[in-house]
C-alpha positions in Angstrom: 40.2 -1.9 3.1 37.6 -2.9 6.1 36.3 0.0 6.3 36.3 1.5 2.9 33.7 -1.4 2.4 31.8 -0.8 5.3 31.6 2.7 3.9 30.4 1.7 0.7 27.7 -0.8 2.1 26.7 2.6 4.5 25.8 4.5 1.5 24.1 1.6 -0.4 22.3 1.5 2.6 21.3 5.2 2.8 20.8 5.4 -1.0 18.1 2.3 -0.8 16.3 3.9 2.1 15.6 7.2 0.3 14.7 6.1 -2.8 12.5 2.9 -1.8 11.2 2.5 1.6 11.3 6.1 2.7 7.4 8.0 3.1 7.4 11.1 4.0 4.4 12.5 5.5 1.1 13.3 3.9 -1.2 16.0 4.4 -4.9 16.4 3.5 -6.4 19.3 2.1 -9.1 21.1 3.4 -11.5 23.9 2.7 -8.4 26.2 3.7 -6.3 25.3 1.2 -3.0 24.2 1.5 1.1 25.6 0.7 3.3 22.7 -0.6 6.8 24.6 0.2 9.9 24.1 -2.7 12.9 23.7 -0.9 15.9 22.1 -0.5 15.6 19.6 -3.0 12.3 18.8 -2.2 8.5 19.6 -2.2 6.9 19.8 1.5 4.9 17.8 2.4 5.0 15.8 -0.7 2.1 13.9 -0.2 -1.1 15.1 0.2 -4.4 13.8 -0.2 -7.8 15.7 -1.7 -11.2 14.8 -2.1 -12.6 12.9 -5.4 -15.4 15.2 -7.2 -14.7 18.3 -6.4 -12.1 21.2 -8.0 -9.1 21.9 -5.4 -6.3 25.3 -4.8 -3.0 24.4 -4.1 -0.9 26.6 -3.3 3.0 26.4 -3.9 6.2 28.4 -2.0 9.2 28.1 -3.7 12.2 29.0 -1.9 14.5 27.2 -3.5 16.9 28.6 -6.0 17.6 25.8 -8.5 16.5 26.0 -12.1 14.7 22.7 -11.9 12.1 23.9 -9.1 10.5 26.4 -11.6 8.5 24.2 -13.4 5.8 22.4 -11.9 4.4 19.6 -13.8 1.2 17.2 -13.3 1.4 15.4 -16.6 -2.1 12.7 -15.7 -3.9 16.3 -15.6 -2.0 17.9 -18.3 -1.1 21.3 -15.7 2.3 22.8 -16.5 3.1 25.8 -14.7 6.4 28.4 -13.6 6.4 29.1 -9.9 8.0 32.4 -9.0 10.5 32.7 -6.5 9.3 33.4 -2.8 6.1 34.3 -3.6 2.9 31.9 -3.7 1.5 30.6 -6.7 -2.1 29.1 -6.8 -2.6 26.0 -9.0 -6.1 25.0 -9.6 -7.0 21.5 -9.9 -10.3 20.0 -12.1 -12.5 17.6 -9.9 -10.5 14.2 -10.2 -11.2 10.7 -9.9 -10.3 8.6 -7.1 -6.6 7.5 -7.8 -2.8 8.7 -7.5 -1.4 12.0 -9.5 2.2 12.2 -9.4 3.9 16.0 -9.8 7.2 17.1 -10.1 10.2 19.1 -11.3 11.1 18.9 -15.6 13.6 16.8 -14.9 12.0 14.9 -12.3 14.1 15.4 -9.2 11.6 17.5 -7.1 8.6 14.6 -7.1 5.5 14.4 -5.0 2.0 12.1 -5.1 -1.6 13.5 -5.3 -3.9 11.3 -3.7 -7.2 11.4 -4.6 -10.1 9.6 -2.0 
């Protein structure tokens, strides 16, 4: 019974850490652009940072095979948009104030931050 708890208290543990207090890393795009990768569950890297004022090309790689990563969504900026299967797909974004734009999945499993300096 020990160790069925311990078990259980393991996984809240793991559970907490993913959702809440794990950051994955950011990257900043530049005047090359950048590929934000779809794959495995996840968008990579999923935080990336752009400059206030001026319009920005994103460019997404979806490898992964699940329904849900087809649909890209950045509702604050109103973009909804299909990305096809291993094959990249330009986004363009307007010139944004400084802030935080979240983006992910239709149902909100694939999720990533925009921020905006």
């Amino acid at each position: 019974m020990m160790i069925i708890n311990l078990i259980g208290l393991l996984l809240i543990g793991l559970i907490v850490w993913w959702f809440w207090l794990y950051k994955p890393e950011e990257a900043t795009v530049g005047e090359e652009g950048l590929v934000i990768t779809v794959e495995n569950g996840t968008y990579f890297p999923s935080r990336i940072t752009v400059a206030a004022g001026s319009p920005v090309e994103i460019n997404f790689l979806r490898k992964d095979q699940s329904p849900c990563s087809e649909t890209l969504l950045i509702p604050d900026l109103q973009i909804s948009d299909s990305l096809p299967q291993n094959k990249l797909k330009t986004i363009q974004l307007p010139a944004m104030k400084a802030g935080t734009y979240d983006f992910h999945c239709q149902m909100q499993m694939y999720r990533g931050q925009i921020t905006v300096q």
